[in-house]
PAFI-5404 format. One record per residue (C-alpha): z, x, y. Coordinates in Angstrom, 2 decimals, padded with zeros to 5 digits. Example, Ala and Ser with C-alpha at 12.3 -4.5 7.8 and 13.67 -1.06 7.14 Angstrom:
<recs>
[[007.80 012.30 -004.50]],
[[007.14 013.67 -001.06]],
</recs>
This chain:
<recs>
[[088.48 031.99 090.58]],
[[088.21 035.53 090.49]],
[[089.12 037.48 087.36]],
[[090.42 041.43 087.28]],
[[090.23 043.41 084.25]],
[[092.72 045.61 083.55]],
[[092.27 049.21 081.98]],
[[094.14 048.28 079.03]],
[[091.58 045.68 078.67]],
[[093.62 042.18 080.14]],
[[092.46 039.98 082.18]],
[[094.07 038.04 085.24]],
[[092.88 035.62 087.61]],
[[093.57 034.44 090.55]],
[[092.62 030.98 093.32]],
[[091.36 033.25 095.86]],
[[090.51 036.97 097.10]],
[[093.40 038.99 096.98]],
[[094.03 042.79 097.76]],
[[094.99 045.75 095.48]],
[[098.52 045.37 096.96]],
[[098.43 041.42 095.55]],
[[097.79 042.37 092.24]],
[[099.82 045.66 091.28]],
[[103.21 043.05 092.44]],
[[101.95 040.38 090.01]],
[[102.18 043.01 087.33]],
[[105.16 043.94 088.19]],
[[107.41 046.49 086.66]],
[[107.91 048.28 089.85]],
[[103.47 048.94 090.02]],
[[104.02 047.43 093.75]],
[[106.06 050.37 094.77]],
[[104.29 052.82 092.77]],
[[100.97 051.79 093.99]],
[[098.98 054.79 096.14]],
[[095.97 053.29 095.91]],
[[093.23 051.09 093.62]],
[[089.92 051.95 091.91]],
[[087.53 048.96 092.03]],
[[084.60 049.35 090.28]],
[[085.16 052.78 089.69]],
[[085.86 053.45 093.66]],
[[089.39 054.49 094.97]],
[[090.10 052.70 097.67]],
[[093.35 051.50 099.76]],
[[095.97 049.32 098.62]],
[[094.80 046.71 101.13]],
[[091.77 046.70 100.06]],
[[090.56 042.94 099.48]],
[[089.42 041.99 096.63]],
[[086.96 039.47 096.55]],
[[084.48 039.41 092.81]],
[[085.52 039.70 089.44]],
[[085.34 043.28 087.95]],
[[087.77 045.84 086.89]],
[[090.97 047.59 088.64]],
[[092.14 050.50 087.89]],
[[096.11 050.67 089.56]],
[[096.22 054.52 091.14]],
[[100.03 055.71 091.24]],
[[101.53 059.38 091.41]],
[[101.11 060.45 087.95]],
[[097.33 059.98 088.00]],
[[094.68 062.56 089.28]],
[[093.40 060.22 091.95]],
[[096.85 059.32 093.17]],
[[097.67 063.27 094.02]],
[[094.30 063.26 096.43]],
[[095.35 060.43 097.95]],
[[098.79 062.44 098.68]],
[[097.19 065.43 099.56]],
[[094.64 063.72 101.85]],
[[097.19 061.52 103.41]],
[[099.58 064.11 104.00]],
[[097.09 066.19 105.63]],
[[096.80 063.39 108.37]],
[[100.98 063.96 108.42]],
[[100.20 067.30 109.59]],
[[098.05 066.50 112.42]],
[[100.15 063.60 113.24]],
[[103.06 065.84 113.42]],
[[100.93 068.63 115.36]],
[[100.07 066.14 117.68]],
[[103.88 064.80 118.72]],
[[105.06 068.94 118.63]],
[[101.93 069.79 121.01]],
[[099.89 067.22 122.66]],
[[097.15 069.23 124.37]],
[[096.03 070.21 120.68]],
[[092.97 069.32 119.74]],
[[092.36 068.25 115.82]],
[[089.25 068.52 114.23]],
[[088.95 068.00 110.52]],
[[091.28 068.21 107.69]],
[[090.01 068.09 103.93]],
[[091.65 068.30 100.36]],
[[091.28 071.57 099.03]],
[[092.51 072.53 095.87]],
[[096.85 072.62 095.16]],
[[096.46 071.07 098.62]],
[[094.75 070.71 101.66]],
[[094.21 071.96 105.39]],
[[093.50 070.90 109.08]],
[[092.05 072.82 111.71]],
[[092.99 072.90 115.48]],
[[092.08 073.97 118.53]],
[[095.28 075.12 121.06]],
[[095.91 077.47 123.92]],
[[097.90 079.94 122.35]],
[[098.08 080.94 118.34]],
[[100.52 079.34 116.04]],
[[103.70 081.30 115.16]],
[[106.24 081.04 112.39]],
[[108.32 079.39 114.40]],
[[106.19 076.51 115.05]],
[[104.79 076.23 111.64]],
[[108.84 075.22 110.40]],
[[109.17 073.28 113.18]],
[[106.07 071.12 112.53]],
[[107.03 070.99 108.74]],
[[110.36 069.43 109.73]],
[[108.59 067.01 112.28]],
[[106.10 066.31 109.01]],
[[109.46 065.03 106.82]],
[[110.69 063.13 109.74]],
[[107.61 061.10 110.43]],
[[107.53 060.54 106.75]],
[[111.27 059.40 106.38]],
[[110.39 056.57 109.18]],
[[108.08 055.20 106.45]],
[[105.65 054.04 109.21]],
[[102.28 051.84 107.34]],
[[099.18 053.25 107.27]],
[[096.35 050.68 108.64]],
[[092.24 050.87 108.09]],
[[089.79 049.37 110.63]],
[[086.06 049.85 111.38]],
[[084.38 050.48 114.91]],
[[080.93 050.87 115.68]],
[[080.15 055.04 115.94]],
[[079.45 054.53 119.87]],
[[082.61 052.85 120.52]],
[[084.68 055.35 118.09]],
[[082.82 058.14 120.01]],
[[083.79 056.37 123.33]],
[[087.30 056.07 122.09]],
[[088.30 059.62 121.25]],
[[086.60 060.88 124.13]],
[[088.83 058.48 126.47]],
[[092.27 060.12 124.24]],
[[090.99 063.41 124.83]],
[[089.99 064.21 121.44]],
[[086.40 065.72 121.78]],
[[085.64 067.62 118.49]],
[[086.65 063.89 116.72]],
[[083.66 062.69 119.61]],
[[081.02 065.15 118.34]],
[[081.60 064.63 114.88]],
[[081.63 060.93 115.33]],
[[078.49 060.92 117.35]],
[[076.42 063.24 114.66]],
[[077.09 060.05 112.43]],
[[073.77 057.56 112.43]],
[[074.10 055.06 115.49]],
[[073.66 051.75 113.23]],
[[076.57 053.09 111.05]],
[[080.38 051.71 111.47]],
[[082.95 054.27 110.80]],
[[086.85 053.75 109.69]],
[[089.79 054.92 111.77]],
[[093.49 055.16 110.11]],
[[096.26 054.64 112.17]],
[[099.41 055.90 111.38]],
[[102.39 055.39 114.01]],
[[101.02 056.51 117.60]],
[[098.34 058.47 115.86]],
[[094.92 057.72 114.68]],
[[092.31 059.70 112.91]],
[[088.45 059.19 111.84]],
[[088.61 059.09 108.16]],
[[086.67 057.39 105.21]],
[[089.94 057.34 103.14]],
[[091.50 055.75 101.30]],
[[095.06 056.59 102.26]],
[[098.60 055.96 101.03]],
[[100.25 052.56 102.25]],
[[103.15 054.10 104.08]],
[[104.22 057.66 105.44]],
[[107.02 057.16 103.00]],
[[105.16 057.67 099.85]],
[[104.69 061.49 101.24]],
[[107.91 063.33 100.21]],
[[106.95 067.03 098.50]],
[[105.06 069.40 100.55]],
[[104.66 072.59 102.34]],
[[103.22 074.40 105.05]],
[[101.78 077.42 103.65]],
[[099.82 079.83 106.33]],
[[098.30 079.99 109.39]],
[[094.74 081.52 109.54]],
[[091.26 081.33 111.60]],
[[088.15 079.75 111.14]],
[[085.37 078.81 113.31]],
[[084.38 075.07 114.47]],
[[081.40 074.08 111.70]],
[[081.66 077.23 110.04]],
[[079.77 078.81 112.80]],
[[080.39 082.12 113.70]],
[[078.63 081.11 117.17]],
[[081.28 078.67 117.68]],
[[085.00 078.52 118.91]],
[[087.83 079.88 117.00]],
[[090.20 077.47 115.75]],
[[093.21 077.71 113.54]],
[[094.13 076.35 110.20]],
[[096.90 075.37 108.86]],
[[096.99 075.43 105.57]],
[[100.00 073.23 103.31]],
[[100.18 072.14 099.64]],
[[101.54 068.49 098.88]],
[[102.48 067.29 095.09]],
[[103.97 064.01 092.88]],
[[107.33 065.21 092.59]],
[[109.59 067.89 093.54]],
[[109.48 069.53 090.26]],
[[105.62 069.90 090.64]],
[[105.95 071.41 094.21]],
[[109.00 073.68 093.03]],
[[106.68 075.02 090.00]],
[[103.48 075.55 092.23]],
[[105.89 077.59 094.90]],
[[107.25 079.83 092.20]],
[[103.38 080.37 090.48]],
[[103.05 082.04 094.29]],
[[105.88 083.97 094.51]],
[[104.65 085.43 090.92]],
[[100.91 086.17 092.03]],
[[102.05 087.77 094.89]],
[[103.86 089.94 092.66]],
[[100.79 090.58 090.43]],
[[098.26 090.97 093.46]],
[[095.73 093.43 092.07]],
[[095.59 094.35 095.72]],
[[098.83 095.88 095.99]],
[[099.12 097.01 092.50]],
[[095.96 098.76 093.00]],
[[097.47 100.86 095.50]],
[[100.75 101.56 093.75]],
[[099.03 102.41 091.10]],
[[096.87 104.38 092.39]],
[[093.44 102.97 091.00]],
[[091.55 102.03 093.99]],
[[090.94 101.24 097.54]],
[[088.86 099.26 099.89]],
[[087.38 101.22 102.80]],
[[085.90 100.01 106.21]],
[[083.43 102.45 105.65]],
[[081.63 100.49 103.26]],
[[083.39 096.90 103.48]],
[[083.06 094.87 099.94]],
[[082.62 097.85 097.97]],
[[085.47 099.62 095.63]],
[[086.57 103.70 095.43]],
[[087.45 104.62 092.16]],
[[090.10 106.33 092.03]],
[[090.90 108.77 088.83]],
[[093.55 106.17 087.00]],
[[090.99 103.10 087.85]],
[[088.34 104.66 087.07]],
[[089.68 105.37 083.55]],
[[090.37 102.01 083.49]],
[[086.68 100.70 084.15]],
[[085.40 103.38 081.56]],
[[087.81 101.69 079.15]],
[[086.16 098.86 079.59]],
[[082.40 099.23 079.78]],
[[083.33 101.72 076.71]],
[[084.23 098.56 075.04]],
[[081.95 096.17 075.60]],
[[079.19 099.12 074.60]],
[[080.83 098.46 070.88]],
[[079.99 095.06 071.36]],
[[076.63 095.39 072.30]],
[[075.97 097.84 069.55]],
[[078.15 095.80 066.83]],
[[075.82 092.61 067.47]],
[[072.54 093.77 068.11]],
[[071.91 094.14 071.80]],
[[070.03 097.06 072.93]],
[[071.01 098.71 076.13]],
[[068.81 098.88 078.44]],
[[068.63 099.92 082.56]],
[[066.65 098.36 085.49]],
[[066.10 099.91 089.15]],
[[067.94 099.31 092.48]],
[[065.19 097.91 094.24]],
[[062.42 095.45 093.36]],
[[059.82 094.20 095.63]],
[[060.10 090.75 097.26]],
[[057.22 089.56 095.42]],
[[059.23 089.34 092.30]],
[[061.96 087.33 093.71]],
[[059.56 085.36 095.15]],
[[057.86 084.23 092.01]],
[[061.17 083.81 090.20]],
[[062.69 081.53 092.90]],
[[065.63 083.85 094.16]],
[[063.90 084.26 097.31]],
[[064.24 080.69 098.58]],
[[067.53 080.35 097.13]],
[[069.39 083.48 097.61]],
[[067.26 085.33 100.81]],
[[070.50 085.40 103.01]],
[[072.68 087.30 100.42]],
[[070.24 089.61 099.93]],
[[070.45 093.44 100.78]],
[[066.67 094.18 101.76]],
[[064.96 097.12 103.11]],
[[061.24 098.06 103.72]],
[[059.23 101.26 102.83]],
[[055.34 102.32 103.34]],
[[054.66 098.24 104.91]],
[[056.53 096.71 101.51]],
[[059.41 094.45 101.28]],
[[062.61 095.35 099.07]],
[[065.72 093.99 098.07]],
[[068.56 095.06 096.33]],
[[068.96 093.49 092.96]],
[[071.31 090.18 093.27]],
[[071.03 090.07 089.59]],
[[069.68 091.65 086.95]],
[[067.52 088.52 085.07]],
[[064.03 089.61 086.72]],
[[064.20 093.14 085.35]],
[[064.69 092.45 081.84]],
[[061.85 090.08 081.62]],
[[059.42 092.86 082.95]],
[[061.17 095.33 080.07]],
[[060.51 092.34 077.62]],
[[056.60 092.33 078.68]],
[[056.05 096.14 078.12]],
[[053.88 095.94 074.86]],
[[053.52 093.50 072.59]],
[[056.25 091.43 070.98]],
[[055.88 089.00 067.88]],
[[058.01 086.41 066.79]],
[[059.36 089.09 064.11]],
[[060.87 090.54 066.74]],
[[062.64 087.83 068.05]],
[[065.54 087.45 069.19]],
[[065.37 089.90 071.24]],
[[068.79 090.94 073.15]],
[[068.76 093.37 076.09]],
[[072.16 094.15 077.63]],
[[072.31 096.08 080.64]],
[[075.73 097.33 082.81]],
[[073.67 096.41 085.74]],
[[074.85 097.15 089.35]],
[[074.06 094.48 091.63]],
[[074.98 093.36 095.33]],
[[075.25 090.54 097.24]],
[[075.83 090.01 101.42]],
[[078.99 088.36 100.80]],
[[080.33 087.02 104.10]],
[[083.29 089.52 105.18]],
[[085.90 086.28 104.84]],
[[084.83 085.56 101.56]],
[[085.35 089.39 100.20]],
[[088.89 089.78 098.38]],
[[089.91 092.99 097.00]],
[[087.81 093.98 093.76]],
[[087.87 089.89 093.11]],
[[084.96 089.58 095.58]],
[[082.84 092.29 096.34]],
[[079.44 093.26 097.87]],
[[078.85 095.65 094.91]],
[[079.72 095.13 091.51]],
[[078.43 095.49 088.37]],
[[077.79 092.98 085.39]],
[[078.01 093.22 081.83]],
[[074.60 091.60 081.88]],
[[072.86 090.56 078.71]],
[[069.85 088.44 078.39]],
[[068.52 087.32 074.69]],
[[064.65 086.30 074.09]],
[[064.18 083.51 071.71]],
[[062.65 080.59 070.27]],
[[063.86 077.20 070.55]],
[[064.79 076.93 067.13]],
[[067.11 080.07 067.59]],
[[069.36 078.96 070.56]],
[[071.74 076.78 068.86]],
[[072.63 079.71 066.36]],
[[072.10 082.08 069.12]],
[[074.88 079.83 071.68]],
[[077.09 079.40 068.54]],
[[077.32 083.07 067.61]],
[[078.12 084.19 071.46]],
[[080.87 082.15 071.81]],
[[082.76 083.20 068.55]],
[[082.09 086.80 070.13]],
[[082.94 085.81 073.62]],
[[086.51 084.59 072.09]],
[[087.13 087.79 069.85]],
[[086.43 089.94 073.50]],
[[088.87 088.10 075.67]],
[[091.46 087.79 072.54]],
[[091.27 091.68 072.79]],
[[092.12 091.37 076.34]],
[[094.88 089.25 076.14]],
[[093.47 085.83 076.93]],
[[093.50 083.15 074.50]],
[[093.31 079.79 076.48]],
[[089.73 079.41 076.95]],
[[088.52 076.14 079.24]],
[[085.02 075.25 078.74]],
[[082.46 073.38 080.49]],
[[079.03 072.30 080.89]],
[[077.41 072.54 084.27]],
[[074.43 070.09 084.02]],
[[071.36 070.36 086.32]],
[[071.70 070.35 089.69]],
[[069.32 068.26 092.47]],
[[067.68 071.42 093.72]],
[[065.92 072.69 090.22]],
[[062.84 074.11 088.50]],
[[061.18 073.17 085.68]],
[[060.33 070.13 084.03]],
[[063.05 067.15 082.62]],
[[061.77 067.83 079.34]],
[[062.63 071.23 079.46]],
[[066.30 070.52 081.26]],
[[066.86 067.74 078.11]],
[[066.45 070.25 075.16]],
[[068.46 073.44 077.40]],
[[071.24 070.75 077.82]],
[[070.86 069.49 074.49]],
[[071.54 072.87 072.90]],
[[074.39 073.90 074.98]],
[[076.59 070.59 074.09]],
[[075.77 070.81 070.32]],
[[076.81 074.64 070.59]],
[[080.07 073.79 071.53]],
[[080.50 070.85 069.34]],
[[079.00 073.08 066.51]],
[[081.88 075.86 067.79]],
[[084.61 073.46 067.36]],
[[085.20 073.53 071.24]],
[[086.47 070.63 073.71]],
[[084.65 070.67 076.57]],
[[084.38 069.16 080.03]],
[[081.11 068.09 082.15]],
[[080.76 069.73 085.30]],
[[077.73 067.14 086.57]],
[[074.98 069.06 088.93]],
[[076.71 072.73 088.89]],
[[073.91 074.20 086.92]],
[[071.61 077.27 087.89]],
[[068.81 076.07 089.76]],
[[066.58 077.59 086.29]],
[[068.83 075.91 084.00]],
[[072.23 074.46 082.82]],
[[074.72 076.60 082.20]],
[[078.17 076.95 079.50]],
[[080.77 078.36 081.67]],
[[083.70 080.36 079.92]],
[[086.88 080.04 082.07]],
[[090.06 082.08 081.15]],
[[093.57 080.56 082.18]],
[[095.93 083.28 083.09]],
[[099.61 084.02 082.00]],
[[100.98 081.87 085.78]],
[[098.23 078.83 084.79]],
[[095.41 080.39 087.11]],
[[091.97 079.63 086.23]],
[[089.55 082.44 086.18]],
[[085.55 081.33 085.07]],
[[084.34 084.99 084.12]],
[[081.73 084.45 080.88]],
[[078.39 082.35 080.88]],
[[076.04 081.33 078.68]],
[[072.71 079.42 080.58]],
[[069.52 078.40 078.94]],
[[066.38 079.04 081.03]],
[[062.99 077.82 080.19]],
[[061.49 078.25 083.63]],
[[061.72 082.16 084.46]],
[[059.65 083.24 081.53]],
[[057.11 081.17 082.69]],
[[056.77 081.91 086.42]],
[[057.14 085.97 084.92]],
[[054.10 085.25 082.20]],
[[056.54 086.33 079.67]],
[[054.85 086.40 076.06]],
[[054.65 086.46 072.33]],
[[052.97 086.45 069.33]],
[[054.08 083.24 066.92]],
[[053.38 082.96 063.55]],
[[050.34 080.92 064.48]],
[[048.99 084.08 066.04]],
[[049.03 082.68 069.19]],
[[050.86 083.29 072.33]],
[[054.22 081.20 073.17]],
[[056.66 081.29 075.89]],
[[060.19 082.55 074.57]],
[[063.37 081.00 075.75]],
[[065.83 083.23 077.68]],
[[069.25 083.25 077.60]],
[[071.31 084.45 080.21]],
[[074.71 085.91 079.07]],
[[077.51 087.78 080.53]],
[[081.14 087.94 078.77]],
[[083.46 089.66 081.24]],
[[080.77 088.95 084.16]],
[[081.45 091.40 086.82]],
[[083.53 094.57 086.09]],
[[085.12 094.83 089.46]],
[[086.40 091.15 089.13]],
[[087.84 091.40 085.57]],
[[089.34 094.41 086.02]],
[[091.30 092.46 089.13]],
[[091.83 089.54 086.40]],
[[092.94 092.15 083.95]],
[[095.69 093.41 086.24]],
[[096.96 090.45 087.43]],
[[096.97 088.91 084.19]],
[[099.33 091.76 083.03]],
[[101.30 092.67 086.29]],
[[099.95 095.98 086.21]],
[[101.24 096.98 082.69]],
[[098.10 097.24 080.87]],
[[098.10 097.13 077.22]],
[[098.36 100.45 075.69]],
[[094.53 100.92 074.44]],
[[093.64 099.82 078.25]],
[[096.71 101.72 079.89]],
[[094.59 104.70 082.38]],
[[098.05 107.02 081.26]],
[[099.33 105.94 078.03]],
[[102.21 108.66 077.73]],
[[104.07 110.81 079.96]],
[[106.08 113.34 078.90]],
[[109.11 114.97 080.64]],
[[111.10 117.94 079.88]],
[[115.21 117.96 081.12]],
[[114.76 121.84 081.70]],
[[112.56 124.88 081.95]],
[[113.35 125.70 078.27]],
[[111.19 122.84 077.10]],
[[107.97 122.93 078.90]],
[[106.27 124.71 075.94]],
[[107.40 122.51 073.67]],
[[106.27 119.47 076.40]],
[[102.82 121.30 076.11]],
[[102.16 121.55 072.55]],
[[103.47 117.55 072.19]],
[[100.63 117.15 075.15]],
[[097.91 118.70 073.23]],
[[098.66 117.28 069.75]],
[[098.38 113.90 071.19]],
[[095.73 114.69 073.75]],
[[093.65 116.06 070.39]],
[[094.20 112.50 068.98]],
[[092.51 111.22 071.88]],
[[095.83 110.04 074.00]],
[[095.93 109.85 077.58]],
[[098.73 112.34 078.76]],
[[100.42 112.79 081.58]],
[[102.91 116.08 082.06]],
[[105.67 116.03 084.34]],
[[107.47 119.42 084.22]],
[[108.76 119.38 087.72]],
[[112.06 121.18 088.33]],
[[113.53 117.04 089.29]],
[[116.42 115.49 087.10]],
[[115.35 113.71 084.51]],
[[116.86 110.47 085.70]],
[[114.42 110.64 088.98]],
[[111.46 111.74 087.20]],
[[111.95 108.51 084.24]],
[[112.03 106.01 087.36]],
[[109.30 107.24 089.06]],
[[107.24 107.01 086.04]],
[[108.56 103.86 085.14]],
[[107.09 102.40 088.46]],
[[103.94 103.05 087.03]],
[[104.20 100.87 083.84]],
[[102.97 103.47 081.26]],
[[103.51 102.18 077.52]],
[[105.46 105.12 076.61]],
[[107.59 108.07 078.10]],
[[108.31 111.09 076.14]],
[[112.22 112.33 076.92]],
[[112.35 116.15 075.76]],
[[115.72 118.52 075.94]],
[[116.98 120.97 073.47]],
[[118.08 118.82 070.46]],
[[114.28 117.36 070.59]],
[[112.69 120.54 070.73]],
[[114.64 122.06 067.77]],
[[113.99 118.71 065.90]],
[[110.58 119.09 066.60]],
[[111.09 115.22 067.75]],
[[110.83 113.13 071.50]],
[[113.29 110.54 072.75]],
[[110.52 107.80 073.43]],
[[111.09 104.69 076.07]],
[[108.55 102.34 076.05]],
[[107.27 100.05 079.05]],
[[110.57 098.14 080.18]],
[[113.10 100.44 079.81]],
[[113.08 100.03 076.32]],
[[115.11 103.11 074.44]],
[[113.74 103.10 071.19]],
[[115.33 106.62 069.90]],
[[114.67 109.61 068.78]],
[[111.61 109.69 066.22]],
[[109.31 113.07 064.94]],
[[106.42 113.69 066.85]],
[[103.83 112.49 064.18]],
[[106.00 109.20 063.81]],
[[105.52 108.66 067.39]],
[[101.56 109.98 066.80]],
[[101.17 107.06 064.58]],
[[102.94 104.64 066.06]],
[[100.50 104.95 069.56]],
[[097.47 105.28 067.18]],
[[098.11 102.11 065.75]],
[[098.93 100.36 069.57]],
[[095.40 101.72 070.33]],
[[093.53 100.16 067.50]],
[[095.05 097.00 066.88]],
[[095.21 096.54 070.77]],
[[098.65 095.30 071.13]],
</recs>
């Protein structure tokens, strides 16, 4: 007999082996048609999968995590299927799950056009209409390598043949086509009913810029029809709120081949940025950090005894000077801890916080840069806090209440948290990695924060709380950290003086709230489709005169508010009014100031705010008051 537990904790047992299939139709209640897949022993694996020892089954449909991966993987295969009948001298290479979807590359003659990208998405929902079964079986590697050489499938060969010879490897045939795959797989073409071919774009074979170009096709796949409709409309809306072409409508920035992966300021963004790092100054100064500022360049010796070297060599900016090795700072870490060792520091002294806008750059591949959200440049809000072990729980507690009053000021109030643990690659000893782990999880629980595990994503020094925003379309954005490092004092020879009166090793904290500048700022005007809250807004208030016989009247208004400390903007162009109100509108200020004769003899403005709002005529220090108090509570 063989008995299956259930995950509602039944049991059921059955004469002889049996496969997932088997046992979702003796439950019944439609499970057999549901069914994508199984998890057996905590593996997902096919429907057909046999069965053959007791232990528990899990019963993977639609509506469960697993079940959409399955989708998305199997309808990947769809799309190379479906390639494959359109143009048979493609090649297909590989095709993995990414996230809201998946992608497969190929190698053809000629590139993919629009054209053929709707014509292989209709092929795609034919293929799956004809419901054809998916089937699983095994081959030894040489005779899988000898088989897709004989179809003419060649990449498939050399990634076969890079596989161990004593190893079998699983093929899934689907119709006429068949693919190398580990799976699992949906049962039937049928089950795949709600995707979408997204883009066309390039990438080389391996990753390897050495290697042939292919091209990727990228598509999204989803549960139901509802789910696919709501992820194409979150699209359409980002597109919208692209920081890359608000930036330039805007006028805040640009990106120039001159120096790729690095931003120009321009006036508005800049006032933006200083808005900003203005702000999180307060915060340093409101909760005892002192500011501090590290050099450029540090010898290769440093990184070297930190560990950066070995980890992070090939995105570092180096240079050499009098028969020394430099590099550009990756991150600012090292540098505080040689500020921390200049004179002597007791236990009185500690914690210690050092927080540091510190500009740092990285050799970001050129695919990988995007806009100001991924740059070669950028600059952190960097903070790093010295402390004993006794102080981190209080110290991890306090930055997260601050870390949630920041982003509430920002706008962002649905904070996801989660604990990277340590990673295979690490320093330092278990010991250690227990109590930095330790401290982080009680932190959170001690913050009144759900959290989830993020096993082996921790720094290679230490574990790490990472502080991930979710945006006003559902995007996820990790900005803020919090990681606990015991090693990097150590290999520095960081000291101080304990109450003992002898020398200890502090704990260091590495924090950052907003994380890079560049990359929040992107966040931040996304987030808001451009229309930055008033306190953040680069022009907060434009005013416009209807005629000549206003514009002194339009200057005073501009230097009573401008005295207040209100960004101004004054339009006294010889345009109508109507032009010079949608013009300015287009650039999302909070407020615009009308002005014609009744206004200037009421000593008054005719005030629209942000969204063609027409909220009257109001007195000039009604209208003071009203942006003051925008400003501080910022609304």
């Amino acid at each position: 007999m063989i008995q299956i537990t259930l995950p509602d904790g039944s049991q059921r047992e059955f004469a002889h082996p049996l496969t997932v299939a088997d046992v979702a139709a003796s439950i019944g209640a439609g499970l057999d048609k549901a069914a994508l897949a199984g998890k057996v022993n905590g593996k997902v694996v096919d429907t057909s999968y046999l069965i053959s020892a007791d232990g528990p089954l899990s019963i993977i449909t639609a509506k469960d995590s697993e079940g959409l991966e399955v989708i998305r993987h199997s309808t990947a295969h769809l799309l190379a299927y479906a390639v494959k009948e359109l143009f048979p001298d493609v090649q297909v290479t590989i095709g993995p799950v990414i996230e809201n979807g998946f992608f497969y590359d190929f190698s053809y003659q000629r590139p993919f056009t629009p054209e053929d990208l709707a014509a292989i998405e209709k092929r795609m929902a034919e293929l799956a209409a004809k419901d054809e079964p998916v089937t699983r079986r095994v081959l030894p590697r040489d005779e899988a390598v000898a088989h897709f050489k004989a179809i003419g499938e060649h990449y498939k060969a050399e990634i076969i043949a890079s596989i161990p010879a004593n190893e079998d490897v699983s093929l899934y045939r689907e119709g006429k086509f068949e693919d190398l795959c580990r799976g699992p797989h949906v049962p039937s073409t049928g089950k795949l009913k709600f995707f979408k071919l997204m883009k066309v774009a390039g990438a080389y074979w391996r990753g390897d810029h050495h290697n042939e170009m292919l091209q990727r096709i990228y598509g999204t796949a989803w549960a139901s029809k509802d789910e696919l409709q709501q992820y194409l409309t979150m699209l359409e809306e980002a597109e919208k709120r692209d920081h890359r072409k608000l930036g330039k409508e805007l006028d805040l920035f640009h990106i120039d081949d001159h120096a790729p992966g690095l931003v120009f300021w321009h006036p508005k963004g800049w006032t933006i940025w200083q808005g900003v790092e203005q702000y999180m100054r307060k915060v340093y100064q409101n909760n005892g950090y002192q500011e501090v500022k590290g050099p450029q360049l540090l010898d290769k010796t440093l990184w070297e005894k930190t560990g950066h070297w070995d980890k992070y060599r090939d995105n570092m900016f180096t240079t050499e000077s009098e028969k020394r090795d430099f590099a550009l700072k990756p991150m600012n870490c090292p540098g505080h801890i040689l500020i921390f060792k200049q004179g002597i520091k007791s236990y009185r002294d500690l914690p210690l916080r050092y927080g540091e806008f510190g500009q740092c750059h990285r050799n970001e591949p050129t695919g990988g840069l995007h806009g100001i959200m991924r740059v070669r440049g950028f600059t952190q809000d960097d903070g790093h806090i010295f402390c004993t072990e006794e102080q981190i729980l209080r110290e991890c507690v306090d930055y997260t209440t601050l870390l949630q009053k920041v982003y509430a000021d920002f706008g962002f109030k649905n904070i996801i948290y989660k604990v990277a643990t340590r990673p295979e690659a690490r320093i330092g000893s278990e010991e250690s990695w227990d109590k930095a782990e330790h401290a982080l999880l009680e932190s959170l629980r001690a913050s009144g924060c759900g959290y989830e595990i993020s096993p082996g994503e921790g720094a290679f020094y230490g574990p790490k709380i990472e502080y991930t925003l979710k945006d006003a379309i559902g995007r996820q954005w990790q900005c803020g950290t919090m990681q606990v490092d015991f090693s990097m004092p150590e290999r520095l020879d960081a000291e101080y003086v304990g109450e003992d009166g002898a020398r200890h090793r502090p704990v260091m904290l590495h924090r950052a709230i907003v994380g890079s500048l560049e990359r929040f700022i992107g966040i931040l005007i996304e987030e808001h489709a451009g229309a930055l809250p008033t306190w953040l807004a680069p022009e907060q208030v434009s005013i416009l005169n209807i005629t000549d016989s206003q514009a002194d009247y339009c200057r005073e208004i501009a230097k009573a508010l401008g005295n207040q400390g209100v960004r101004v903007n004054l339009d006294l162009r010889n345009e109508k009014i109507t032009y010079k109100i949608r013009e300015h509108s287009m650039q999302k200020l909070p407020y615009i100031l009308v002005v014609g004769d009744k206004e200037k003899e009421a000593s008054a403005v005719a005030v629209r705010a942000r969204g063609n709002k027409d909220l009257g005529v109001m007195s000039l220090d009604a209208f003071a008051r009203q942006i003051a108090s925008d400003i501080a509570q910022k609304v």
